[in-house]
N, C-alpha and C positions, 0 to 999 in steps of 0.2 A: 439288249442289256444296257447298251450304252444312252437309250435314250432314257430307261430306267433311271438311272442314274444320277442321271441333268437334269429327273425331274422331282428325286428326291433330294438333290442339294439345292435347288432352287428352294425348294419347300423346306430345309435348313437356315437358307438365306433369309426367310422372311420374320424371323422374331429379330426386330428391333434395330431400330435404323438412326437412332439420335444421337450416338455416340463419338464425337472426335476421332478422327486418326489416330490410331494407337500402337505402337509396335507387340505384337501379343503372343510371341515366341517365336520359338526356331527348329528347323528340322535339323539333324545331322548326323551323320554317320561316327560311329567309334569300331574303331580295329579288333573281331574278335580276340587276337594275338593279347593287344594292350589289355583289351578288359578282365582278360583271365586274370593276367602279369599283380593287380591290381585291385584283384578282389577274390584271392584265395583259390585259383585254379579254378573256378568256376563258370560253367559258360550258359547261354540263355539261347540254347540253338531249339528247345523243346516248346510247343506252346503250351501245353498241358504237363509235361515232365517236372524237369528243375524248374519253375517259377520263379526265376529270382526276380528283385527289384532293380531298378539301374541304380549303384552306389556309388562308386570310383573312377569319375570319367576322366580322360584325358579331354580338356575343352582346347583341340585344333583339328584341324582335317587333316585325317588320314594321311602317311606321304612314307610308303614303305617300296621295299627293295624286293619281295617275295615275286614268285611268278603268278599267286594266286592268293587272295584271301577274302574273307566273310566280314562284312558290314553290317552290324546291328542299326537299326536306324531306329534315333528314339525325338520325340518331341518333348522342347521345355517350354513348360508355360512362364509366360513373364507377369501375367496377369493372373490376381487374387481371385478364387473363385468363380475362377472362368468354365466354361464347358466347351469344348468343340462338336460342332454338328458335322463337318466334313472336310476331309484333309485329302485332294486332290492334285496329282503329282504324277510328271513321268522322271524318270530316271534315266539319263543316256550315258554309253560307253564310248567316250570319244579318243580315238586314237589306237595304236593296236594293240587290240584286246575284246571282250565281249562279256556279256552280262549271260553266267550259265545256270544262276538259280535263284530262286527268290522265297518269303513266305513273309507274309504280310498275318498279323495274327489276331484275332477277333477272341480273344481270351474269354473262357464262359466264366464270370464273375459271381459273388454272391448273389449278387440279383437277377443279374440278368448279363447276356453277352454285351460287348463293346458297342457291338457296328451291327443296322441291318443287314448290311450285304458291304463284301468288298469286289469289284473288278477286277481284274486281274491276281488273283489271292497270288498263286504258287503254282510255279511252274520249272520243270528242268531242262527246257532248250534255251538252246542259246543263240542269244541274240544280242543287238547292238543298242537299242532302245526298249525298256518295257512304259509302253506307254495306257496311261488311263490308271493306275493304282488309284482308285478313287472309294475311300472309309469313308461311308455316309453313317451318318446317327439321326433317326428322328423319334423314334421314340426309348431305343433302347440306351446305356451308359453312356457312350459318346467318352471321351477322354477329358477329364476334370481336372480341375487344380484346390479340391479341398482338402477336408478334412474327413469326408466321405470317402473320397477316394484313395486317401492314403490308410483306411484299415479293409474295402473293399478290391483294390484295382491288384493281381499281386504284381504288377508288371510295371508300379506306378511307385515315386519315392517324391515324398516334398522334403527331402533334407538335402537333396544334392547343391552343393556350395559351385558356384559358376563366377571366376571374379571377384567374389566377395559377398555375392547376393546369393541369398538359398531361393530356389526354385522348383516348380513341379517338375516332375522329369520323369516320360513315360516309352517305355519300349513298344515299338511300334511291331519290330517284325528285322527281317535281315533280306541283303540282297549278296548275292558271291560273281565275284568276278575275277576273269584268267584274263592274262597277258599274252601276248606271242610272241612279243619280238620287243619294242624302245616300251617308251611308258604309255600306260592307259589312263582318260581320267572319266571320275563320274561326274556327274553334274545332277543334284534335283531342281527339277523346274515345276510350276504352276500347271496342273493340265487343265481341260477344259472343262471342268464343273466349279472351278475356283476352288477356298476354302474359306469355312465361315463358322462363327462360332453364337451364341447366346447375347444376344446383345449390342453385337457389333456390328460392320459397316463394313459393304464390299472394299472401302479404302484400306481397312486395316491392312498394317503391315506385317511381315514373316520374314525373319531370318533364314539363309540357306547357307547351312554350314558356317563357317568363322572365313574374317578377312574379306565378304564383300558384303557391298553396298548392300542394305534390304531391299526388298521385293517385293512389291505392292500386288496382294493375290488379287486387285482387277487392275487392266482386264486381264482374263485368261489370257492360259497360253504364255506368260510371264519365262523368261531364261534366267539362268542366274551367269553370272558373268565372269566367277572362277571357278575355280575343279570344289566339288567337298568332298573331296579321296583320289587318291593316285598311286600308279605302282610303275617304281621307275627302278631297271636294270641298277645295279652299282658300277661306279666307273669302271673296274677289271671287269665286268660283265659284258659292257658296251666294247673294250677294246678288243675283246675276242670275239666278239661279232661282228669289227671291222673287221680282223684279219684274217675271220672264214671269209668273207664277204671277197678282201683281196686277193683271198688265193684261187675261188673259185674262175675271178675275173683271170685270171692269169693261166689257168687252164685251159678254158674257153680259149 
């Protein structure tokens, strides 16, 4: 599978290579909590079910006090007209806590589905890293940033305002993550097929999540260098976890 995979985003990579450095979106996570909060009670946990489009995003990462919550992970294109061929990423849970589900979503569209194939689609164990989430497109939708896509994609909206600039903005899929004990954070990084789009040039650049530095998808394998989500105890939560902590010492 996995060599599948490097060999159809390599053959993604190959349409067109003259293109400048360009920053040409960002991956990021929104809080299913907030999303609801902010678009009518409504959630996009269905790939086939509710279809919604992503409308009312909170643009920061993630930074809540729950013991557990659901992450939509959506991509905005920065670039007019763009398509992407492959959107390749692992996802890790650093600190205590653990990544327990995920679903990554190949939406069957008017024409045709998103993605040939995804990697790692959807899974219910839990783990610390899901790594290889790799959405390849070679010949089928791929994720767009037109005017096509916004009366075919139902998962795709070009009106979302970001800053002040409207951009593509397309749901990708959700990842859930529990906590156990202090905070947990995610992080998405570059996995090993890279990501590339119509046009472009492995230098292109990719935003992960808000607040850091972009991330150049070569070479592979790429970190990102802050959280893009986190769930951290409330301060009364943490001082009554000292003070089991102190009494059990004190037992002993």
């Amino acid at each position: 599978m996995r060599k599948l995979i490097a060999a159809l985003a390599i053959a993604g990579l190959t349409v067109g290579f003259a293109q400048a450095q360009t920053e040409i979106g960002r991956l990021f996570f929104q809080d299913k909590a907030d999303y609801m909060a902010n678009n009518g009670g409504a959630d996009l946990d269905s790939e086939l079910g509710a279809r919604g489009t992503p409308d009312v995003l909170t643009y920061a990462n993630p930074d809540g006090t729950a013991a557990s919550a659901r992450y939509y992970l959506f991509w905005e294109s920065h670039l007019a007209n763009m398509k992407m061929n492959s959107i390749d990423i692992d996802i890790r849970a650093v600190g205590a806590g653990n990544i327990t589900a995920w679903n990554i979503y190949n939406t069957n569209i008017s024409i045709q589905t998103r993605w040939n194939g995804i990697g790692n689609k959807t899974t219910t164990g839990t783990v610390s890293e899901i790594t290889q989430i790799a959405m390849i497109n070679v010949t089928q939708f791929g994720v767009q940033n037109n005017a096509t896509a916004n009366t075919q994609d139902p998962h795709y909206n070009r009106n979302v305002e970001d800053g002040g600039s409207v951009r593509g903005t397309t749901l990708l899929g959700w990842v859930d993550v529990a906590r156990t004990g202090a905070s947990v954070e995610l992080f998405i990084d570059v996995g090993p097929a890279l990501i590339a789009r119509s046009g472009g040039t492995p230098q292109d650049r990719v935003f992960f999540g808000f607040g850091d530095a972009s991330v150049q998808v070569s070479p592979a394998n790429n970190t990102s260098t802050a959280f893009d989500a986190r769930l951290t105890p409330e301060p009364a939560s943490l001082a009554l976890l000292g003070l089991g902590a102190l009494a059990l010492r004190r037992r002993r």
